[in-house]
Structure formats: C-alpha cells, structure tokens
N, C-alpha and C positions, 0 to 999 in steps of 0.2 A: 720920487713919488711923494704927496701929500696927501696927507690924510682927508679923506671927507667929512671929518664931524669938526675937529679944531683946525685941521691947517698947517698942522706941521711936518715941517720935510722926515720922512721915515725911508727905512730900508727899501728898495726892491722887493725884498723877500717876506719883509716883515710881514706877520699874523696880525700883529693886532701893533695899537700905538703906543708907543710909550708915555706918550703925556696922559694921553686921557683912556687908555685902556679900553676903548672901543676895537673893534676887528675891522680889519680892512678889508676881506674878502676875498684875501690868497688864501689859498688851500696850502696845505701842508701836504709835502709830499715826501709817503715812507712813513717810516713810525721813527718815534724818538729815542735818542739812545735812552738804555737804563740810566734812572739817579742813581741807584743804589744807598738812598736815604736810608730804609731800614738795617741794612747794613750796617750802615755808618755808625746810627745811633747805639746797634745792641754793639757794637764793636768799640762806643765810645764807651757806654756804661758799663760791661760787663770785662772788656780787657785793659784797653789802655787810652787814658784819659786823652795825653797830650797828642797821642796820636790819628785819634777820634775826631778831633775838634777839625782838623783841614779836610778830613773824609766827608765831615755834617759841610762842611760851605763850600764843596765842590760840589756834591751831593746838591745842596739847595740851589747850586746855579744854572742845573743842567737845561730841566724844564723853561726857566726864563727864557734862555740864551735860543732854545729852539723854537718858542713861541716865537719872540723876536726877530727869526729870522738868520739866525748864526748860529747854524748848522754844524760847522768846526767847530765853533766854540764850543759849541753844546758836547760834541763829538770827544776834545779836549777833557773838557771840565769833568764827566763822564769816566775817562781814562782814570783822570788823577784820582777822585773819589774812588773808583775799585782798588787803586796802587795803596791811598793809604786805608783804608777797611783793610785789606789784607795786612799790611806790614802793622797795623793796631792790633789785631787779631796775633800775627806771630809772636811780638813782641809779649804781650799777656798771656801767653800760652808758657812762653819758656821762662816768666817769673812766675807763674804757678808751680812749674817745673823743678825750678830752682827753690821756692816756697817749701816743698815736697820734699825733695831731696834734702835740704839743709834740716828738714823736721827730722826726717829718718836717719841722718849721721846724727846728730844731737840726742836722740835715743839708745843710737848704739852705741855712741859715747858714752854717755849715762849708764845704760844696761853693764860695759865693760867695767864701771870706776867701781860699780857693786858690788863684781866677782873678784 
C-alpha cells in the first residue's frame, strides 16, 4: 500500500505513515497493549537505575510499533518493558533490604563492643 499524501510504500496495516505522519485511514483494530511507561520511569528513578533504562525504551516503543501497524512488535516490546520494571523493582527492593539489614547488624555490632 501507499500512502496518499507523500507516496510512499507503507505497511498493509499501518495507521498512519511513517515519513510524513499523516493517517492512512485503517482503523485499529482492539486496543493496544500496555506501555507500561509509568512503570518504567518510577521503577527507573525510585529502584534501579540500570535496570530502568531498557523498561523506559521498551516502554516508549510500544505505542509506535502499534500505530505503525506491528502489532507483535508492539505486543513484544510490551512484554519486555513489564519483565524489566519488575526485575528493576526486585532488584531495588533487596538493596534496600540489604541497605536495612547491613544498618541493623552494624548497630548491634556497635551496641555489643559497648557492653
């Protein structure tokens, strides 16, 4: 298929063009998976950084990929963003954890050297 405003060959399925971000006048059919952006983000900033960052750009690809017309992809991209918001999430939970614990032996270290 080609687009009607520039002309260039686009998906079957595609919503709108990729050159020129006009719509092509397929419908979308079904609703689109979650990004889980927000997710991603408080999971970037609040647990774990490095784990964060592949959540946010899976996260920001979901919507395109479904606009677009790549529905798997979107369907994919989708997946990966919840896998790592959760494993960012895990991961900063159990160095809080450990944060926590390593304060409270270091206390009753201390408290012991006293007595």
């Amino acid at each position: 298929m080609f687009c009607k405003h520039c002309g260039q060959e686009i998906p079957d399925k595609a919503v709108m063009c990729a050159s020129c971000q006009q719509p092509t006048g397929v419908p979308l059919n079904g609703t689109p998976p979650a990004n889980y952006l927000v997710f991603a983000i408080l999971a970037t900033v609040f647990c774990c950084l490095p784990l964060g960052i592949p959540a946010i750009v899976f996260a920001a690809q979901v919507n395109g990929k479904y606009v677009s017309g790549d529905v798997e992809g979107a369907r994919r991209a989708s997946d990966r963003a919840k896998l790592w918001c959760w494993l960012s999430l895990a991961v900063g939970l159990l160095s809080y954890l450990g944060y926590v614990a390593a304060m409270a032996l270091g206390a009753l270290s201390q408290a012991a050297a006293l007595n």
